[in-house]
N, C-alpha and C positions, 0 to 999 in steps of 0.2 A: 137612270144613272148613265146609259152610255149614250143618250142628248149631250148633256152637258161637253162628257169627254169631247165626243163628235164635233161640237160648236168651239169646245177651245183649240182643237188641232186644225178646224178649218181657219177661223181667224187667224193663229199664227203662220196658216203657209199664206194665206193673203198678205198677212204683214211680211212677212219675207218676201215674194215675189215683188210688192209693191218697192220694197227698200232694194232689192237687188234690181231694179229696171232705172232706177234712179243713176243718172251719167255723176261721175266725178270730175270735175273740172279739176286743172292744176293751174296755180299762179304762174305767170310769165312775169310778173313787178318781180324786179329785186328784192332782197332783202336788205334790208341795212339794220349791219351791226354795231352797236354804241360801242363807244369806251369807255362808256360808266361803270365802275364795279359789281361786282355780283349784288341781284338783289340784297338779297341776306346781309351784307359788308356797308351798311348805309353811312355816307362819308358825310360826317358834321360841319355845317357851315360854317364853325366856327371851332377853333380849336385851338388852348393854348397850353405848351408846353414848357420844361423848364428843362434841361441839361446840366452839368456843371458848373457853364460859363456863360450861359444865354437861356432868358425865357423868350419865347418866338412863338406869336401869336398869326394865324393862318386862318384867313377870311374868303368865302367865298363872295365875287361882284357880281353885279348884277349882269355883265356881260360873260357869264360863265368863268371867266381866267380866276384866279387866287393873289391874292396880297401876301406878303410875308413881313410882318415887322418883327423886330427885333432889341430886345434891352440888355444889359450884364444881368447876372443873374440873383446880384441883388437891390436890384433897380426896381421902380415901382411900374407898374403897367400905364398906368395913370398918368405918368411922364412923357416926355416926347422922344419917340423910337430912335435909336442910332442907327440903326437902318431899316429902309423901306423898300420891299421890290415889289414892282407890278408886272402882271400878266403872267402869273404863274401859271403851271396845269397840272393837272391831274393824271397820273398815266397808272394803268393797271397793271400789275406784275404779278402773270401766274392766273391762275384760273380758281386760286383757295379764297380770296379775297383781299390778298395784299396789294398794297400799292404806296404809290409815291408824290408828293409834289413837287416839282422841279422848277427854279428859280435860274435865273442868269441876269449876272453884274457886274458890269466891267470885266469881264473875259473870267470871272468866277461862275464855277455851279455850284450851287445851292439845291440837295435833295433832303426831305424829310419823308423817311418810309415809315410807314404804319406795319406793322409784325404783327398781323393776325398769326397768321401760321409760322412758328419757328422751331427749333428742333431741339427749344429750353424750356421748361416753365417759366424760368426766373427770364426768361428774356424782358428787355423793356417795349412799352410797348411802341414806341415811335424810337429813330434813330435820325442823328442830324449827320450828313454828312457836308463836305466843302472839298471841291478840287478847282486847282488852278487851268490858266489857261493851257497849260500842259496835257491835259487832263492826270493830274495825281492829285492824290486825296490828302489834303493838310489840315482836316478837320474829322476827326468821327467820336461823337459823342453820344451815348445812352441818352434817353427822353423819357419823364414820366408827364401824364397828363394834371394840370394844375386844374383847367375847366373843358369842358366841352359841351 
């Protein structure tokens, strides 16, 4: 009986002195941090929504930036957009998972936020906003999702 003990107390201070003689290195690389959303928050390549006055459909390209097209809201998708912006992006706000896509057009912005986290239930869950070259806001409308 006290073999065994004996034999399992020596192997673990072997195993420990072996793990404690072991050097630690530290990285001198930098780290690089993305500005891609929280894991958990996975942003759809494709996403289209409807507002009051506009359904606005948000693509991701193949060179990372975002599309925004745009119809009246009881226009067909199918049809040919009334407006189209390229080179949109993705920008993260907040550390909960929200964030936004942000568009510019002839000295207009164009933001659609995604509202993971708000401080309503009934919130919706995307919001379109629109400010002039001023920057004031002469658009903000609730969004629910039609597809994603």
């Amino acid at each position: 009986m006290i073999k065994p003990i004996l034999l399992g107390a020596f192997c673990i201070t072997q195993f420990s002195l072996a793990y404690a003689a072991e050097k630690t290195t530290i990285s001198t690389q930098p780290i690089h941090l993305s500005n891609e959303v929280q894991p958990f928050q996975k942003v759809p390549k494709t996403v289209i929504i409807k507002t009051k006055k506009f359904k606005i459909r948000i693509d991701k390209q193949p060179n990372g930036k975002y599309l925004y097209q745009s119809w009246a809201a009881n226009a067909k998708i199918t049809s040919k957009p009334s407006m189209i912006i390229s080179d949109g992006e993705l920008i993260p706000d907040g550390s909960g998972g929200n964030y936004y896509f942000s568009f510019v057009n002839e000295g207009y912005s164009y933001q659609v936020w995604r509202n993971y986290l708000t401080d309503s239930a009934s919130k919706a869950p995307y919001t379109l906003t629109v400010s002039d070259e001023n920057d004031r806001e002469v658009v903000r409308q609730d969004a629910f999702v039609v597809k994603q």
